[in-house]
C-alpha positions in Angstrom: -74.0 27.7 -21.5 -77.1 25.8 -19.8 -77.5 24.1 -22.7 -74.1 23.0 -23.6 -74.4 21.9 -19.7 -77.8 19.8 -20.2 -76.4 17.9 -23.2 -73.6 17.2 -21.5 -75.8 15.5 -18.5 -78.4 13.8 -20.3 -82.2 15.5 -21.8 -84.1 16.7 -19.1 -81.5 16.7 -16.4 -81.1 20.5 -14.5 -77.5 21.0 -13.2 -78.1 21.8 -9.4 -75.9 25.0 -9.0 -77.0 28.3 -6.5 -78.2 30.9 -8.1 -77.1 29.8 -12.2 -80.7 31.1 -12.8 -80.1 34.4 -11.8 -83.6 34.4 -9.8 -81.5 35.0 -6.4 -79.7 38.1 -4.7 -76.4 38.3 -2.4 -78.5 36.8 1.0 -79.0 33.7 -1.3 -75.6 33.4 -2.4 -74.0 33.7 0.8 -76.6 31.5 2.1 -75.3 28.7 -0.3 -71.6 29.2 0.6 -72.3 29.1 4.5 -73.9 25.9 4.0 -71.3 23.8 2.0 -68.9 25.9 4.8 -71.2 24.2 7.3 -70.9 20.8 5.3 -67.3 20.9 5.2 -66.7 21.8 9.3 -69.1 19.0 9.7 -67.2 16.3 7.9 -63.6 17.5 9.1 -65.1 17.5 12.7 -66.3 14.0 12.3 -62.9 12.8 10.5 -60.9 14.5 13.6 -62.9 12.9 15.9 -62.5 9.3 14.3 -58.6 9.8 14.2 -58.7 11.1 18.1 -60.7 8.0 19.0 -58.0 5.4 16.8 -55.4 7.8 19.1 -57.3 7.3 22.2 -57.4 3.6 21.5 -53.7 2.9 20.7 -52.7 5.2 23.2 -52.0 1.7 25.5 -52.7 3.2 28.9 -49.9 5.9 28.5 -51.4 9.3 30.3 -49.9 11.6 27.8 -51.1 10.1 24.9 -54.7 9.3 26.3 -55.0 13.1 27.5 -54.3 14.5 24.2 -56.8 12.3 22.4 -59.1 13.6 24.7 -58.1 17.1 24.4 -58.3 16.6 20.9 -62.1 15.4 20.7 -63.2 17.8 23.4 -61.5 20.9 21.1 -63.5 19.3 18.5 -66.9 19.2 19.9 -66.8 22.7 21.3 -65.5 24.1 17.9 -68.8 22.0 16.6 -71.0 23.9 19.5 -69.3 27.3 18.4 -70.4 26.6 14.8 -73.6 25.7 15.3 -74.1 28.5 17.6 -72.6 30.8 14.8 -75.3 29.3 11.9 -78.2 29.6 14.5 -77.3 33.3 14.9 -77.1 33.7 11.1 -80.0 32.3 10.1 -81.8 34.2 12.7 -80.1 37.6 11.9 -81.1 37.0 8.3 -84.6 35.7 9.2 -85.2 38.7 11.0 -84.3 41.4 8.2 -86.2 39.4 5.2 
């Protein structure tokens, strides 16, 4: 199948995939998926953010509509803090059992 997968790409070009070699166990593989979770929570909290601030600036003075943007960013940024804090806790859990 890694060949099929090479010609397909070009000569000399390795498909970048987690563990396709084999060489890594379950901590590695879960250790991949966290980090494209992380990647995607990342890039949803930055699109959320952009939309809250387009809300926040159309918003035209109006208290409701200003208050919810701002709810809306602040949620974001402490679901962002809660993350982070979740990774740092996982990566130092698993640090401390390899």
């Amino acid at each position: 199948m890694k060949d099929i997968i090479l010609k397909i790409m070009g000569n000399g070009v390795t498909p970048k995939v987690p563990c396709a070699d084999g060489s890594c166990n379950e901590a590695g593989a879960v250790g991949a998926i966290l980090g494209y979770a992380y990647l995607v929570i990342g890039i949803v909290a930055v699109i959320i953010i952009i939309i809250a601030g387009i809300q926040y600036m159309t918003s035209e003075g109006e208290p409701e509509r200003t208050k919810k943007a701002q709810a809306t960013i602040t949620y974001t940024v402490i679901g962002l803090i809660i993350a982070t804090a979740a990774a740092a806790m996982i990566y130092f859990v698993t640090g401390a059992f390899e």
